[in-house]
PAKEMI-616492 format. One record per residue: residue in one letter; x, y, z of N, C-alpha, C, O in turn. Coordinates in steps of 0.02 Angstrom, whole numbers, plus 50000, padded with zeros to 5 digits. Layout:
<lumkols>
aXYZXYZXYZXYZ;...
</lumkols>
This chain:
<lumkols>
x534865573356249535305575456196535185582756180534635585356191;x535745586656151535585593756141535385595056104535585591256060;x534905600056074534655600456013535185604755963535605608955978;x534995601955901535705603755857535725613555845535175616255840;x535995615355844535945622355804535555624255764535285618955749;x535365627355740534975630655683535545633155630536005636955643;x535425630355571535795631555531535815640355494535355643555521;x536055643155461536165648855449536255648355382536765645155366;x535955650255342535905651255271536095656755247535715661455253;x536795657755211537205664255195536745666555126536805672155102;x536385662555105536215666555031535655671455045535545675955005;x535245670755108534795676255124534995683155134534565687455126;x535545684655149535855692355171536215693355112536385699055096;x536345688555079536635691254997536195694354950536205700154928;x535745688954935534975691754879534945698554916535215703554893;x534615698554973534445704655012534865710454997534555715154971;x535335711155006535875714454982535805715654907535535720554883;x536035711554877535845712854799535335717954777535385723254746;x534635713554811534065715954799534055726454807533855730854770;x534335726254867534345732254910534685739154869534505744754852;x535325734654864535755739454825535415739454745535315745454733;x535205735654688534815739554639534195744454671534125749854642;x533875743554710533285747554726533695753854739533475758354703;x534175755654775534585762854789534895765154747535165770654757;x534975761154676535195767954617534725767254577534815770754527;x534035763054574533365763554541532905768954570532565772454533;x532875769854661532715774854679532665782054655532255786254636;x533685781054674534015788254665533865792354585533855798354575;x533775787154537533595789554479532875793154471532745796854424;x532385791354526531755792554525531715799354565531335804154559;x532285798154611532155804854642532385810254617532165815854631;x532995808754562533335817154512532815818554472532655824454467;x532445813654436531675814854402531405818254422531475823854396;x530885817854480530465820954524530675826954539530345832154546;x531605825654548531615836454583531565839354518531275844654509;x531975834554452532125839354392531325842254374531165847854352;x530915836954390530265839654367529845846954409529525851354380;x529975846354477529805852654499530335856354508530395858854564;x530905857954454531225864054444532035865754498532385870754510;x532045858854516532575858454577533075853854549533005847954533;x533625857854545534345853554534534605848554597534765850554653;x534615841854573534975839354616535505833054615535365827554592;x536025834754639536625829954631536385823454617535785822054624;x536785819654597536795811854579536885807354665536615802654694;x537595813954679537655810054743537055811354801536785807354839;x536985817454793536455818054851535875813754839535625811754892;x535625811954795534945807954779535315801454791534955798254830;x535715798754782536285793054796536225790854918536095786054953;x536385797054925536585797654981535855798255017535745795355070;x535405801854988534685800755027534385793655032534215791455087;x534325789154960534135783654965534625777154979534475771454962;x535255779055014535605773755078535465775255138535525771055182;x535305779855149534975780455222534305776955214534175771655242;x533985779355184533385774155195533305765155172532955760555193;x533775765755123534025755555150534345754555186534295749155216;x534755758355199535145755155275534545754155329534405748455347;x534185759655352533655757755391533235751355392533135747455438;x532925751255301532735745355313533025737455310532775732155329;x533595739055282534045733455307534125730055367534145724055382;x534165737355410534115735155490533415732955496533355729855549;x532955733355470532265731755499532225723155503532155719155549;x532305722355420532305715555404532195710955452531645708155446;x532575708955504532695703755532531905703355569531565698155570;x531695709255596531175709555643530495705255591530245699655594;x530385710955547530105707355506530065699455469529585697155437;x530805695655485530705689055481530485684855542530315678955547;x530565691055597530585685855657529595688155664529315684855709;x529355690555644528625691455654528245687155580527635686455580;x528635684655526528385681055507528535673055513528305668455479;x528945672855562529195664455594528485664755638528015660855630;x528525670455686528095670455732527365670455739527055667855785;x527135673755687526445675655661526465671955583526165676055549;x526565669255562526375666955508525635669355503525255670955549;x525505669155433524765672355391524475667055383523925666255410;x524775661555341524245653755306524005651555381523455650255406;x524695651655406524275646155491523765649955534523425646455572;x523665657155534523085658555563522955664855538523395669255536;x522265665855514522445672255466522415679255496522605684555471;x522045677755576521785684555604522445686655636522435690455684;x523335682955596523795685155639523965692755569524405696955577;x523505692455513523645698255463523635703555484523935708255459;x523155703955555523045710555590523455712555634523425717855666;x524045706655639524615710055681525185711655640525695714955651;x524915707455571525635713455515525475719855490525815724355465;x524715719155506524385727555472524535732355526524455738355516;x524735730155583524665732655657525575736755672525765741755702;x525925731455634526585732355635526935737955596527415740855620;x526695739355538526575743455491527015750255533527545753055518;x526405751755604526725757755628527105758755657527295764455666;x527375753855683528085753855722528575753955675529065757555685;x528535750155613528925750155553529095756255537529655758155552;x528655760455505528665767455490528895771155520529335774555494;x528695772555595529125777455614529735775655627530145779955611;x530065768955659530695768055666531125768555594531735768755596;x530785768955533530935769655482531215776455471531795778555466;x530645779355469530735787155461531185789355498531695790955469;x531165790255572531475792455615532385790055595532835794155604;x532505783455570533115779755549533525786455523533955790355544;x533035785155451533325788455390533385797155408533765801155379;x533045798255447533135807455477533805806855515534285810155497;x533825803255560534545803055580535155801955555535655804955574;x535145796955505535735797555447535645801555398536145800955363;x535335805055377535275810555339535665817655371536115820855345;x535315818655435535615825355484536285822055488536725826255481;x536565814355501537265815255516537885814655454538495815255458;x537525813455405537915813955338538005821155313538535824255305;x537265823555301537355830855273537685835955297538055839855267;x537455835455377537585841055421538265838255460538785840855443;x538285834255503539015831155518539475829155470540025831555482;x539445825655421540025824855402540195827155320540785826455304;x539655830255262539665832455223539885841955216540245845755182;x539335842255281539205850155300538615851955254538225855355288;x538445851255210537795853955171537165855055214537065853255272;x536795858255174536125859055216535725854355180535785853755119;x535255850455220534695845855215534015845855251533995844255311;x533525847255221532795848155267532625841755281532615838155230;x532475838855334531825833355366531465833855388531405829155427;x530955838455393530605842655459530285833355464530265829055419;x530065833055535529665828655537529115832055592528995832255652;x528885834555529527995834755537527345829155534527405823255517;x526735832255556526495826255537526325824555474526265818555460;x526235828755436525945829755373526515823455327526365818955288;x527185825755354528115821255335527755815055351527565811055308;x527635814355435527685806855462527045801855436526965795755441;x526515808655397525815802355362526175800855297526145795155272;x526505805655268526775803055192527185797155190527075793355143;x527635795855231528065791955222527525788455267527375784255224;x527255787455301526875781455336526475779355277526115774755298;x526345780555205526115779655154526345775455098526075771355062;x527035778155104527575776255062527655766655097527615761655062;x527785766855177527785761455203527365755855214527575750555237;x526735757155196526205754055200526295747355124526165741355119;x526655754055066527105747154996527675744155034527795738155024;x528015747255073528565743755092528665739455110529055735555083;x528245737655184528135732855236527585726155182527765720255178;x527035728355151526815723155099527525719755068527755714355087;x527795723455022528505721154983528885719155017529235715154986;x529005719655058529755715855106529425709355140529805704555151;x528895708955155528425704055181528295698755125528245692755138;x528265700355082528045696455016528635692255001528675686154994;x529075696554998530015695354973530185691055041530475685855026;x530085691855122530515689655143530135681855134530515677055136;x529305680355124529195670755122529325669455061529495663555056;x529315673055000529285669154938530165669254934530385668054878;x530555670254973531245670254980531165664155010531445659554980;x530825662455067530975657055114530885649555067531225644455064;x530105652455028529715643455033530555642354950530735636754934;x530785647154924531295646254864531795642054893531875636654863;x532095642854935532765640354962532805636954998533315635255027;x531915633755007531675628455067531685621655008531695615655025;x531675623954940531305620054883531865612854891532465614254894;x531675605154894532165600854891532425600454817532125600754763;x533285599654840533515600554783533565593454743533825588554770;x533205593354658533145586554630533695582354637534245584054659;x533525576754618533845569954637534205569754543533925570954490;x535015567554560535215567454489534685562754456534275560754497;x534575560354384534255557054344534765551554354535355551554369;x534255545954339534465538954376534985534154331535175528454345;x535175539154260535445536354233536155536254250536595532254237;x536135543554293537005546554293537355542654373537955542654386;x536805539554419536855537454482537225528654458537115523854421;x537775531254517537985525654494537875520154526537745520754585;x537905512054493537465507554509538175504754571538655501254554;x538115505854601538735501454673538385500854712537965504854731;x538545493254738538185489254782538255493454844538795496354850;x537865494154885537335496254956537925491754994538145486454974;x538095495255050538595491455114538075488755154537535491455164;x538225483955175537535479455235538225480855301537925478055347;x538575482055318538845481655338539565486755353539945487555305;x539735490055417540545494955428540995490755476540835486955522;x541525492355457541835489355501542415493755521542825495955481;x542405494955593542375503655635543095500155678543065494255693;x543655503855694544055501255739543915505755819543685511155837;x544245499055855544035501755937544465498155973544385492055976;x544845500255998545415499556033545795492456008545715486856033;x546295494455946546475490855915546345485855858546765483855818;x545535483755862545125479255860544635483155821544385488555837;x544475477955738544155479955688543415477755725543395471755741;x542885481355739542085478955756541835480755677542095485155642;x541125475255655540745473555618540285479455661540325479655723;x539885483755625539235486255639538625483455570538675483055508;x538275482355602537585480955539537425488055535537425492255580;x537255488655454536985495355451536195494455477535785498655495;x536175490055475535355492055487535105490755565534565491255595;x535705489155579535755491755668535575500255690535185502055734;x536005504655641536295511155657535385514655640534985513855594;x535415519455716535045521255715534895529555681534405531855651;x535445531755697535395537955668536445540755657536885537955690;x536575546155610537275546355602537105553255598536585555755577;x537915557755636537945562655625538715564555600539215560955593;x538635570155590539455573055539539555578155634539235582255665;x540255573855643540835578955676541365578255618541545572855594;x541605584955600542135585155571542255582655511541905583255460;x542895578955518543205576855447542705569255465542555565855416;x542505567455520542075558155532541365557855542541015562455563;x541195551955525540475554155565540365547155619540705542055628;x539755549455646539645546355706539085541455714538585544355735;x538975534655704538625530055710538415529055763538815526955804;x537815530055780537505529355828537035521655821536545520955785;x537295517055858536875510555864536755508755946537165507155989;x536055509755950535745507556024536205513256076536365518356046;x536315513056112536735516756168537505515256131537785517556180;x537825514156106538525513956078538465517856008538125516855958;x539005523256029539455527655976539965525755935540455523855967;x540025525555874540695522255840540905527355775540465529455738;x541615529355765541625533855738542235530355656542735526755655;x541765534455589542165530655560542485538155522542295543655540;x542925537155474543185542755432542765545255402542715540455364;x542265549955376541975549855327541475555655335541165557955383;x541545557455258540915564755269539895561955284539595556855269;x539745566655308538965564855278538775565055227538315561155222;x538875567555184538885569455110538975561555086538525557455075;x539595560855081539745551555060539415545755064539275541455023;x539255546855156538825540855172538045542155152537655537955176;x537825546055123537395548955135537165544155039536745539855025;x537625547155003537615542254943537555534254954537095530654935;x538135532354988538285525654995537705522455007537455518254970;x537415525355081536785519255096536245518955053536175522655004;x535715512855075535015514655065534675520055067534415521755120;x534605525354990534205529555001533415527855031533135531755069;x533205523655015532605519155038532435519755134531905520255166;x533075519555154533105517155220533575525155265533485528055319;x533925525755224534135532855278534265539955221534615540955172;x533785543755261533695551355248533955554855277534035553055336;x534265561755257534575568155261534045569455317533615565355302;x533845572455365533235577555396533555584355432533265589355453;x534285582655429534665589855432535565592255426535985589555462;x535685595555395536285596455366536895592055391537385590355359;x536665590255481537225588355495536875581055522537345578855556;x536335576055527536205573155516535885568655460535725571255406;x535765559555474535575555355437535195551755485535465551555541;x534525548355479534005546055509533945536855468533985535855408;x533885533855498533685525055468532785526255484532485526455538;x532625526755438531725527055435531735522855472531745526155524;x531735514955495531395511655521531385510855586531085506355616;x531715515355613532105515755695531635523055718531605524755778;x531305526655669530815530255702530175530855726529685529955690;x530145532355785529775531255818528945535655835528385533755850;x529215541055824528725548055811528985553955814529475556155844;x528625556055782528925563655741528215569155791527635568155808;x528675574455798528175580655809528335587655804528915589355792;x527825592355813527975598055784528325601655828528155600655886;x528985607555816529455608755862529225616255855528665618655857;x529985619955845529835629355847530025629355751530275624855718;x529825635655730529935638655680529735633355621529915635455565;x529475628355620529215625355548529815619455544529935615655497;x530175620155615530605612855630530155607455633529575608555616;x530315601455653529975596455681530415590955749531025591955754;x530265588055775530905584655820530445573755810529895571055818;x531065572055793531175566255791531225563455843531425566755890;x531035555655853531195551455897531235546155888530765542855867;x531765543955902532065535255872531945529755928531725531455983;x532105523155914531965518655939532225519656020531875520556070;x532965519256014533465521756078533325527656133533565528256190;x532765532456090532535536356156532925544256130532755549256161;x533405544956074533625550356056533195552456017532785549155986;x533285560356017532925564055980533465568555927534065568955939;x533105572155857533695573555837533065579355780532505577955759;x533325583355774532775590455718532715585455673533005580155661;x532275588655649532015588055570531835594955556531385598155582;x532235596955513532335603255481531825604855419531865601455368;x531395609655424530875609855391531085609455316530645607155279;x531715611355286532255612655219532285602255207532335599855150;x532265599755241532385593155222531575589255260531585584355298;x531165591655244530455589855274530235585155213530025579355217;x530335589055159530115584055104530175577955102529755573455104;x530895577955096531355572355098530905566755145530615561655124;x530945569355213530915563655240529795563255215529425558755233;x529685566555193528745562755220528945560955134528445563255105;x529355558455086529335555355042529425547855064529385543055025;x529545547355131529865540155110529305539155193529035533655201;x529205543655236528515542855300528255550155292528525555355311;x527725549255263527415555155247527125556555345527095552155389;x526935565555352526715565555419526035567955394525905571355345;x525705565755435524995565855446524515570855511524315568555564;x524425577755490524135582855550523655577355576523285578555624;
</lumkols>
């Protein structure tokens, strides 16, 4: 079976964004300070226009930086800290070097003004200074972003859930002909589309219906969410193990395998806790 996609979470490049854009007119305010203070007039926009070049840069960085903390995680081994302290310098200068190039092509290409960057070394230790808070702060921001939006979301209060009897039973059409499935046959269900897909033993049966729905309907007791576009029957599993990125991969009675998505991990070791 193929392994499902990796889901894509739109609210990470939003916050980020958010985040990004107050820091570039909180900056820019810091930087008219600083010139007004040593005696140098300077535009709103130009202090505006210096500190988007340097988030755009690190905007572009971002991703790397998530993909070295998928990769290197800190809690799971700590001597991998010496490859984020290590990273630091590749950060920096691709940093620096970023923001010098959109600076020369704003000011000088398409503004016309004059703008200094010398990149000296004396330039490339300062800002390798400046980056040393950066790469901490964006590192900090990009897990305490993660373990937030990893958090399972509560279960309504049991007063507002409504009490309707549990189906023991679907009854799926197939070539003409209404079939009985036992739910507690079905080994695992997935969402195509507007239907989803009952999987019992080697036979597929497809009924109308969201995952979302069935997902209410059954035995919470007996079948768990373990990823956006799947539903799992606890008792049809067989063993669980550890996959890539803080995934996990399932295995059911029938011999299929199917993610367990670290965002719905809870979920399932509430009802089979896993055991290192």
């Amino acid at each position: 079976m193929s392994s499902p996609a990796r889901s894509f979470d739109g609210r990470v490049p939003a916050i980020w964004a958010a985040l990004l854009t107050v820091s570039v007119f909180a900056h820019a305010h810091v930087e008219i300070a600083n010139e007004t203070a040593r005696g140098v007039r300077m535009s709103y926009g130009t202090a505006l226009a210096i500190q988007v070049s340097s988030h755009l840069v690190v905007a572009a960085l971002l991703p790397a930086i998530y993909w070295l903390h998928r990769r290197f995680p800190i809690p799971a081994r700590p001597r991998n800290l010496l490859i984020h302290i290590a990273a630091v310098i590749p950060f920096s200068i691709a940093h620096t070097l970023g923001m010098a190039a959109l600076r020369l092509l704003w000011f000088g290409g398409i503004v016309g003004e004059p703008h200094s960057f010398p990149l000296t070394a004396d330039r490339m230790l300062y800002e390798f200074a400046k980056d040393i808070v950066a790469y901490g702060l964006l590192s900090a921001g990009s897990v305490a972003l993660r373990h937030y939006l990893a958090r399972p979301v509560p279960a309504p209060p049991a007063a507002e859930v409504a009490q309707a009897p549990l189906p023991e039973r679907f009854a799926v059409r197939r070539k003409g002909r209404e079939i009985m499935v036992e739910v507690a046959d079905i080994d695992w269900i997935e969402a195509s589309g507007n239907y989803a897909v009952l999987h019992v033993g080697d036979e597929t049966f497809e009924i109308r219906s969201s995952l979302t729905r069935l997902e209410g309907e059954l035995d919470p007791k007996r079948f768990v969410r373990v990823h956006k576009s799947h539903l799992v029957n606890i008792a049809r599993v067989v063993e669980v193990t550890p996959w890539v990125n803080g995934d996990w991969r399932i295995r059911l009675q029938g011999g299929a395998e199917v993610n367990l998505s670290r965002r719905y991990r809870q979920r399932f070791e509430a009802l089979a806790p896993v055991r290192a």
